[in-house]
C-alpha positions in Angstrom: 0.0 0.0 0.0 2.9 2.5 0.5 3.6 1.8 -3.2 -0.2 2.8 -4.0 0.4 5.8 -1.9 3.1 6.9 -4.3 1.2 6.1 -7.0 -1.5 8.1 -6.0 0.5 11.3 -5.1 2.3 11.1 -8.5 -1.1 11.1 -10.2 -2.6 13.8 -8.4 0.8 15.9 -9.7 0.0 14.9 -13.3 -3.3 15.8 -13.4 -3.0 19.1 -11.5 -0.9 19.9 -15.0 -3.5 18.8 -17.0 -6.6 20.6 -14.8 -5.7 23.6 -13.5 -8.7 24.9 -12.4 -8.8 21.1 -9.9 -5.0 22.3 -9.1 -5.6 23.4 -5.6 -7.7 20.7 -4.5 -4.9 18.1 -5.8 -2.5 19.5 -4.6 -3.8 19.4 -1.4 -4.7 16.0 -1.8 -1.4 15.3 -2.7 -0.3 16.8 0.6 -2.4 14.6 2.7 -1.4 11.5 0.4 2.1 12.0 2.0 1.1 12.3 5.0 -0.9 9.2 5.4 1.9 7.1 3.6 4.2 6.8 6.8 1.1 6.5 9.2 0.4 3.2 7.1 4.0 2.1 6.8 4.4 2.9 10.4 1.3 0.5 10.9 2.7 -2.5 9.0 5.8 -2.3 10.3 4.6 -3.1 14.2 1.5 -4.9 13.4 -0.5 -2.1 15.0 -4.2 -2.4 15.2 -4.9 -0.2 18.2 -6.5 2.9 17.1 -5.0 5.5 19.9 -2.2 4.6 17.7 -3.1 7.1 15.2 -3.4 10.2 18.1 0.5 10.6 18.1 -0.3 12.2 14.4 -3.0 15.0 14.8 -0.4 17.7 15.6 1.3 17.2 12.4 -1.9 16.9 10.8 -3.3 20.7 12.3 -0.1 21.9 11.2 -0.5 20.7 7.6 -3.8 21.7 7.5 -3.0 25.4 9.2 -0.5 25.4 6.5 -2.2 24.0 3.4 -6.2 23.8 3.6 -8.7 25.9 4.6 -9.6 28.5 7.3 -12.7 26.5 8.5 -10.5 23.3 8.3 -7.5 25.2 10.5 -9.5 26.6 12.7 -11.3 23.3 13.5 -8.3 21.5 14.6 -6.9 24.6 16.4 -9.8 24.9 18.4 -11.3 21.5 18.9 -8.1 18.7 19.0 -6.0 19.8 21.5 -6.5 17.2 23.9 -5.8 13.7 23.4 -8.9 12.6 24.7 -10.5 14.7 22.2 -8.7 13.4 19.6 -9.4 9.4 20.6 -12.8 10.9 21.1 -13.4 11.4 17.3 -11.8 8.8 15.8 -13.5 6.5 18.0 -16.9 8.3 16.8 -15.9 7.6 13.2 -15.0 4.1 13.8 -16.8 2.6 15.9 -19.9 4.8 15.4 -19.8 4.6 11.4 -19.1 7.9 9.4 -23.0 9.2 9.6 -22.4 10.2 12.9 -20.5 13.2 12.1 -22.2 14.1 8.9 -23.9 17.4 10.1 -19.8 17.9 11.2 -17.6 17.8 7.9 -14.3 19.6 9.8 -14.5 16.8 12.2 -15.1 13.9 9.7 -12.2 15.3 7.6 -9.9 15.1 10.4 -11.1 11.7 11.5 -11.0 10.3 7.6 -7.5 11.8 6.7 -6.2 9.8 10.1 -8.2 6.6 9.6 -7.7 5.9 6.0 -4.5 4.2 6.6 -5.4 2.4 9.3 -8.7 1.0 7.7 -6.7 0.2 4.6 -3.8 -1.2 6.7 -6.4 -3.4 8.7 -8.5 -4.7 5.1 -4.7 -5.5 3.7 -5.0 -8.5 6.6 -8.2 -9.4 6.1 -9.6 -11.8 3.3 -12.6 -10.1 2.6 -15.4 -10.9 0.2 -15.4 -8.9 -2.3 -18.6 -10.7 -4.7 -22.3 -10.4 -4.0 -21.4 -7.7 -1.8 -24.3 -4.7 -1.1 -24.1 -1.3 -1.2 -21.6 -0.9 1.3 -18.2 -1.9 2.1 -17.6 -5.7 2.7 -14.7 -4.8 5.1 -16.0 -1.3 7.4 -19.2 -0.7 5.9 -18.5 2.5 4.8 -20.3 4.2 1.8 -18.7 4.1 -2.0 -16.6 6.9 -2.8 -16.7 5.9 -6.7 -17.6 3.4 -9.3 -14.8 1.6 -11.4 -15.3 0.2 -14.9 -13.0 -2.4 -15.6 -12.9 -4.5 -19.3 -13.8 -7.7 -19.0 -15.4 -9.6 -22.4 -17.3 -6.8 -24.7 -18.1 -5.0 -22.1 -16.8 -3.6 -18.4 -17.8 -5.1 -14.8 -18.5 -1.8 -12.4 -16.5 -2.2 -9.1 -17.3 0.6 -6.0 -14.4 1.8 -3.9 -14.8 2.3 -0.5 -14.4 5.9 1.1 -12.8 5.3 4.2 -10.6 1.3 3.4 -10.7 1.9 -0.7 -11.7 -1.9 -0.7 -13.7 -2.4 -4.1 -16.0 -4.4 -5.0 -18.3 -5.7 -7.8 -21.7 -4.4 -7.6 -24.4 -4.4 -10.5 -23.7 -1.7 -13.5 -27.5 -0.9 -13.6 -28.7 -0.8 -9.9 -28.5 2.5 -7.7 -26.1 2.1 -4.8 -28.2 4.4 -2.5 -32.2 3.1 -3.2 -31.4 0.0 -4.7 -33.5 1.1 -7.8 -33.1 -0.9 -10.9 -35.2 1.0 -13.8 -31.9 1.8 -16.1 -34.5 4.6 -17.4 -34.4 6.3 -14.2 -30.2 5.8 -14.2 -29.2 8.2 -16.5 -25.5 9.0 -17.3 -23.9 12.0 -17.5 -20.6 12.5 -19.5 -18.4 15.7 -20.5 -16.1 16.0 -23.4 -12.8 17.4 -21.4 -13.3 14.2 -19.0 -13.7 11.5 -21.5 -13.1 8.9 -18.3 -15.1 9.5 -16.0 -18.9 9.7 -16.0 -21.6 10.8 -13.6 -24.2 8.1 -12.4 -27.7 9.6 -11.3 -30.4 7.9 -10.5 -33.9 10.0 -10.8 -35.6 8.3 -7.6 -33.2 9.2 -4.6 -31.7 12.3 -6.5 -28.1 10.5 -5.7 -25.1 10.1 -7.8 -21.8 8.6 -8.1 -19.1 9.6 -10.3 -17.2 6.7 -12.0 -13.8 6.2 -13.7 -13.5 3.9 -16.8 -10.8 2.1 -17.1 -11.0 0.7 -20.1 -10.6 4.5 -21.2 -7.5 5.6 -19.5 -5.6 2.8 -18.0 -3.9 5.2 -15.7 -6.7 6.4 -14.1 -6.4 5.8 -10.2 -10.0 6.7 -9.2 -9.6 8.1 -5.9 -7.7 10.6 -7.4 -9.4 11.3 -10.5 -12.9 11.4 -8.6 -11.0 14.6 -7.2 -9.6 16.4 -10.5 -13.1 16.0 -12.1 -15.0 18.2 -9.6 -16.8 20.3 -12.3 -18.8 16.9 -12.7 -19.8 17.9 -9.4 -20.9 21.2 -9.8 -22.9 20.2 -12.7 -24.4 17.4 -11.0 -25.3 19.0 -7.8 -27.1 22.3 -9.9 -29.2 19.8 -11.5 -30.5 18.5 -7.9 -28.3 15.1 -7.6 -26.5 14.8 -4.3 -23.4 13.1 -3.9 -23.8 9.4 -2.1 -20.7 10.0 -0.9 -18.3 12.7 -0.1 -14.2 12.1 -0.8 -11.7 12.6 1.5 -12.0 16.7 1.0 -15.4 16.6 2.0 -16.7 16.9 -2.1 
């Protein structure tokens, strides 16, 4: 996984290049990318599954953000982790409670995400999870999709979802919502845009949801987590037409 944390930081650089107007946010990305890669090395390394584990890193992380992200973001961790009990406090709330208990809170959940992403991926790299006839959510943490992945496979492509929080994936139906369950492709519409010729929007007209997906079979090296990220304008466009995101990535979009 270090080695798909390099890989993910190198692809945010090249496509902050080729979309400057998703620069920022990648870049930011990319900041936080290096940060978790030790956390997760660290991790392997002692076989650590104890999650106060992860407290030792929130300083460096209100630094980065004080230095990097946003004012709301900064302020947050100024204001709200300075104790260590705090600190086990939220991660604790995002773990064991599951992510929905801090959605009215998205300074709080982005703390808690950027801080338990390695460990939940750490954690699924040991397990042998299930990844066929899975549901909506994540076979390993139950967390919500943050994407859809089209991979070739015959004529067509099989759709994958990755996980927001473990980036476990797995294979879930092309034409069935992920947040209703409904399976009318008429009311599934897909939305494309020229300047992103990989990635797609998936609607679905009953629950007014949507999840962006990458297609692989159109850019082999597409790393979805990242590219969800550079093609924010889908976004934009999707959320002025009334869709809401199923899930949001780890910036909170």
């Amino acid at each position: 996984m270090t080695a798909s944390y390099d890989a993910r930081i190198a692809r945010a650089n090249t496509l902050a290049r080729h979309y400057p107007t998703s620069a920022p946010l990648l870049n930011f990305y990319s900041e936080l990318a290096r940060f978790q890669k030790p956390i997760f090395a660290e991790l392997q390394k002692k076989n650590e599954t104890d999650l106060r584990a992860l407290v030792c890193h929130v300083s460096a992380l209100i630094k980065l953000v004080s230095r990097s992200g946003t004012e709301l973001l900064a302020n947050f961790g100024a204001k709200n982790l300075l104790g260590t009990d705090a600190q086990l406090e939220l991660l604790s709330a995002v773990w064991e409670g599951g992510e929905a208990i801090l959605a009215s809170d998205p300074a709080g959940r982005f703390y808690a995400r950027v801080l338990l992403q390695p460990y939940a991926e750490y954690l699924a790299s040991r397990g042998d999870i299930q990844t066929n006839g899975a549901g909506p959510t994540c076979p390993f943490c139950n967390a919500r999709p943050v994407a859809g992945v089209l991979r070739g496979e015959g004529d067509g492509a099989k759709r994958w979802l990755l996980c927001s929080l473990c980036s476990t994936e797995w294979q879930f139906r092309r034409v069935l919502c992920p947040g209703c369950g409904e399976e009318n492709k008429d009311k599934l519409p897909i939305y494309t845009a020229a300047e992103f010729p990989a990635a797609r929007v998936d609607a679905c007209d009953n629950c007014q949801t949507y999840l962006k997906s990458i297609d692989l079979t159109k850019d082999g090296h597409a790393i979805p987590a990242v590219d969800e990220i550079a093609t924010v304008a889908l976004n934009i466009w999707a959320e002025e037409h009334d869709y809401a995101k199923l899930e949001t990535n780890l910036l909170g979009m």
